[in-house]
Structures are given as C-alpha cells and as structure tokens.
C-alpha positions in Angstrom: 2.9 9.6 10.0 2.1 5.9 10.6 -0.9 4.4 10.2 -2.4 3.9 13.7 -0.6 7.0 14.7 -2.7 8.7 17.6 -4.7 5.6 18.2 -5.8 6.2 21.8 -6.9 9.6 21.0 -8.9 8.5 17.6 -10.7 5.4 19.8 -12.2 8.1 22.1 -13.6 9.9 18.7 -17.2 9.1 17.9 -17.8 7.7 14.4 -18.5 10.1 12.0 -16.1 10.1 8.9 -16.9 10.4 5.8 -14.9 7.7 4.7 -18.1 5.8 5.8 -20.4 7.1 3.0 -17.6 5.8 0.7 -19.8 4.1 -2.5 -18.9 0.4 -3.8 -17.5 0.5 -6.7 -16.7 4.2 -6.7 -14.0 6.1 -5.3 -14.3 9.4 -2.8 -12.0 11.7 -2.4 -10.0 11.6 0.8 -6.8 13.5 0.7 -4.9 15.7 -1.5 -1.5 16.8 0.0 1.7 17.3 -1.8 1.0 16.2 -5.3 -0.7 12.9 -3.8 -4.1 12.2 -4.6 -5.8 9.5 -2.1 -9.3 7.8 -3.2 -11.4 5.5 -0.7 -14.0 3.0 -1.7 -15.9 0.3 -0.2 -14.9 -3.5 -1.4 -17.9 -5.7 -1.3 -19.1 -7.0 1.8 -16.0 -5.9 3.5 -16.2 -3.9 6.9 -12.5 -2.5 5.7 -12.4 0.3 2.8 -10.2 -0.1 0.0 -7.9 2.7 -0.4 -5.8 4.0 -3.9 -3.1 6.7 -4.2 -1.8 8.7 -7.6 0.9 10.5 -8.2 3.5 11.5 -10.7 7.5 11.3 -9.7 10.4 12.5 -11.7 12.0 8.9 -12.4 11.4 6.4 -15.7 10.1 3.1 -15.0 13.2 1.0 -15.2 14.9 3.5 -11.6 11.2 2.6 -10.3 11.7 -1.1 -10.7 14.9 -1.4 -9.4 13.6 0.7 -6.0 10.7 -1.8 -5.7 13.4 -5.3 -6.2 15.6 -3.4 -3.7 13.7 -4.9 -0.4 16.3 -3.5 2.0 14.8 0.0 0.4 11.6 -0.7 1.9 11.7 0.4 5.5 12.4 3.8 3.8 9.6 4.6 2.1 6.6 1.8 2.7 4.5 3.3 5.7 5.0 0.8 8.5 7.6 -1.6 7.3 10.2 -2.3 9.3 11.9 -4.6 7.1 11.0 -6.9 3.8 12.8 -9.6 2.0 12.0 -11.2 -1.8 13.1 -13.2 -4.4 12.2 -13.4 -8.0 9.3 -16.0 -9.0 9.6 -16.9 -12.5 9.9 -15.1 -15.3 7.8 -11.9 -14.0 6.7 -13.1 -10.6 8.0 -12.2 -7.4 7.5 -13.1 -3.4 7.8 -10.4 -0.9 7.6 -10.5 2.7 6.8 -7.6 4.6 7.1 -7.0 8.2 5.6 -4.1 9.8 4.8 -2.3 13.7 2.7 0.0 15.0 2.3 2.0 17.9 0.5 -0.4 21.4 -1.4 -1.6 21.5 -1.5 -2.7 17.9 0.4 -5.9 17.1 2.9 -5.8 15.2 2.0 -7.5 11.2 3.4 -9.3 8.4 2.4 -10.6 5.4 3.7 -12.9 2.3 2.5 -11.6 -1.3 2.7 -13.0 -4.3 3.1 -10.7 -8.0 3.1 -10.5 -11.5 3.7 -8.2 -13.9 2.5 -7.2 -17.7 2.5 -4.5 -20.0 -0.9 -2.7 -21.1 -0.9 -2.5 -24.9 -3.4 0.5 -25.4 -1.1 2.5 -22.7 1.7 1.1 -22.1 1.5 1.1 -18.4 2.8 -1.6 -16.2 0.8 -3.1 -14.1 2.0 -5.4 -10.8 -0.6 -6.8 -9.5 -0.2 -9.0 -6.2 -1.8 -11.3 -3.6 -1.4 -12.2 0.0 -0.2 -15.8 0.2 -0.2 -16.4 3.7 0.8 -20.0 3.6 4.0 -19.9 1.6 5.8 -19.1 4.8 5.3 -20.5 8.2 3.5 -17.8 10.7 5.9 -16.0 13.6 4.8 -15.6 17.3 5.2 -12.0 17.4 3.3 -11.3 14.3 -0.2 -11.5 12.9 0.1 -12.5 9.7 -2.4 -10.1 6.9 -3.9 -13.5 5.6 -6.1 -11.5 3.0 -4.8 -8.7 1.1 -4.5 -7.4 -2.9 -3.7 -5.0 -5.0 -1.8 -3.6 -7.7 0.7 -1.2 -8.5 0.3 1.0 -12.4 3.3 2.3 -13.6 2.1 4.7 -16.9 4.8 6.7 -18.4 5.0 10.4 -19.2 6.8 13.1 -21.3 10.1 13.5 -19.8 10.9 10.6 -18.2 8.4 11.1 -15.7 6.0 8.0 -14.4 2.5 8.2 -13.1 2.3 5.9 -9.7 -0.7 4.3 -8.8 -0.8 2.8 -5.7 -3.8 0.2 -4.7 -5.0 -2.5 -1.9 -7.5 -3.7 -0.1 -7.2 -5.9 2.9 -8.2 -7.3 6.1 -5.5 -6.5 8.7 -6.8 -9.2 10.8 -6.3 -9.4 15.0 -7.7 -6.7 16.7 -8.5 -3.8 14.5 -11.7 -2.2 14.4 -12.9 -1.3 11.3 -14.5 2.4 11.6 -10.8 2.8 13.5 -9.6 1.0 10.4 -11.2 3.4 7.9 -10.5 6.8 9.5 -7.0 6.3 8.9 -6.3 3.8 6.1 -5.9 6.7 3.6 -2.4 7.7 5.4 -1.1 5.0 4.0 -1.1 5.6 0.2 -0.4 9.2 0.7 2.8 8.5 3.4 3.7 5.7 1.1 3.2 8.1 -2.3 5.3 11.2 -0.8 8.5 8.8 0.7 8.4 7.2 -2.9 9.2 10.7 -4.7 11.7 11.5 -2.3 13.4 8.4 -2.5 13.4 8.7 -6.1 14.4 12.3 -6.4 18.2 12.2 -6.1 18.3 9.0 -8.5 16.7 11.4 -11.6 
C-alpha cells in the first residue's frame, strides 16, 4: 500500500476522520496491524499531522544500521521510494536523498536530509535524528522537492538480539496536497514502512 493509494476515491470522501481530533502534543492511536503500532498527533500550527510508528524486529542494531547505509536497499522497504542515494557526513552524520512517486495526479517528490546520531545513556537507545536540507542539492524539474521535513529514528535494544524501531516525522509535502487528504492517509506510511523493515530484516537474523 502506498501512500496516496486510492486518491480519487478518498477526494470524493467527506471529512470526517478521526485523525482530525488528533491532540498537540499527544499521540492518538491510528493503526495496529501486524505487530506495528502507528500514533498521530498534531505539530503546532501545522495543517499536516505528525505521524510515529513502533515495532520490534528480530535483528541487533549493528544488521539495522547496515540496512539503513545500504541506500540501494531503500526502494525495498521505505513506502514510496523509488530510489535514494547517501554519503557519510562526518564522524556520525550522514546525507540522504530520497526520491519518491505516487499514483496521478500526485507529483512525484524528493527530498535532501541531513542526520546525526548519539547514544542515550539511561537506555541505551540510538537515536538518528534528521532534517530536510533542501538547499544542499539543486532542485529537479520533475520533482517537488519536501523543503520541510524531520524526524528521528530510536533504535532501543532488547533480550535476544531483538531491537525496538521507532519510526517518526513530520512534514510538509509541499505542491498540491491537501491536508485533510494529507491526514487520512499519512499513517500508511509508518506502518508500510514498519512491516517491509521486519521482512527485510528477517532472513539476515
């Protein structure tokens, strides 16, 4: 499932989700499918919710690093990308650049971001926080470039060699994208995202 999947159809729907009663700076439940837990909040003065995803997959953090450095592993398991290059920014940095499509009418997106990475004492858990840096690349004619966009990724080990995922963002997807279409559907995201993760993981274990 992509996001924007059944657009047409969802633009004939009158409002009326709950995402919309969504409370800043708490999270509501959205979807629970397949060991994936998906939370939606509003940000601020945003129009767009934020959205974050949990799991737990069967793979130690060092097989989940080397998934998220492999870019041309991206396509596989990211909803919506259709490709994604990066390279390493100093010594815990890195810039990513992810392109993705989406059924028509919706332009097809991209967008540069920008992470670091540190360790949580208390926990342990890593944390990967990133940024949209739209500038750090020129823009391409056949993409709207995502110019505001951030999140974070937690890593927090388990027994067993097992990891708890948390996946996070909020963003603007910019062009033309309404927001209540926007919010209806955003939470298809984490939870495609989440459930190609753990597949993609399970026969490295």
């Amino acid at each position: 499932m992509r996001l924007f999947n059944g657009l047409l159809v969802l633009l004939c729907l009158v409002w009326g989700s709950s995402a919309s009663a969504a409370p800043e700076g708490g999270w509501l439940p959205a979807k629970d499918a397949d060991g994936v837990r998906v939370f939606l909040r509003r940000q601020g003065d945003s129009p767009f919710l934020a959205f974050k995803g949990v799991t737990r997959v069967d793979a130690d953090l060092k097989t989940i690093l080397a998934l998220f450095h492999n870019t041309d592993s991206h396509p596989r398991w990211m909803a919506g990308t259709i490709s994604a290059t990066g390279k390493d920014v100093g010594e815990s940095g890195r810039v990513v650049h992810n392109r993705s499509a989406y059924p028509w009418p919706v332009a097809k997106r991209d967008v540069i971001i920008r992470s670091k990475a540190h360790v949580e004492p208390d926990s342990g858990a890593l944390i990967i926080d990133f940024l949209s840096a739209p500038d750090l690349l020129p823009h391409e004619a056949d993409y709207v470039r995502i110019e505001k966009l951030q999140g974070l990724w937690q890593l927090r080990p388990l027994d067993g060699n097992r990891t708890e995922v948390t996946y996070q963002i909020h963003l603007d997807p910019g062009g033309w994208v309404p927001a209540w279409l926007f919010n209806r559907i955003i939470a298809d995201i984490p939870l495609d995202t989440l459930q190609n993760l753990a597949r993609e993981l399970s026969p490295q274990i």
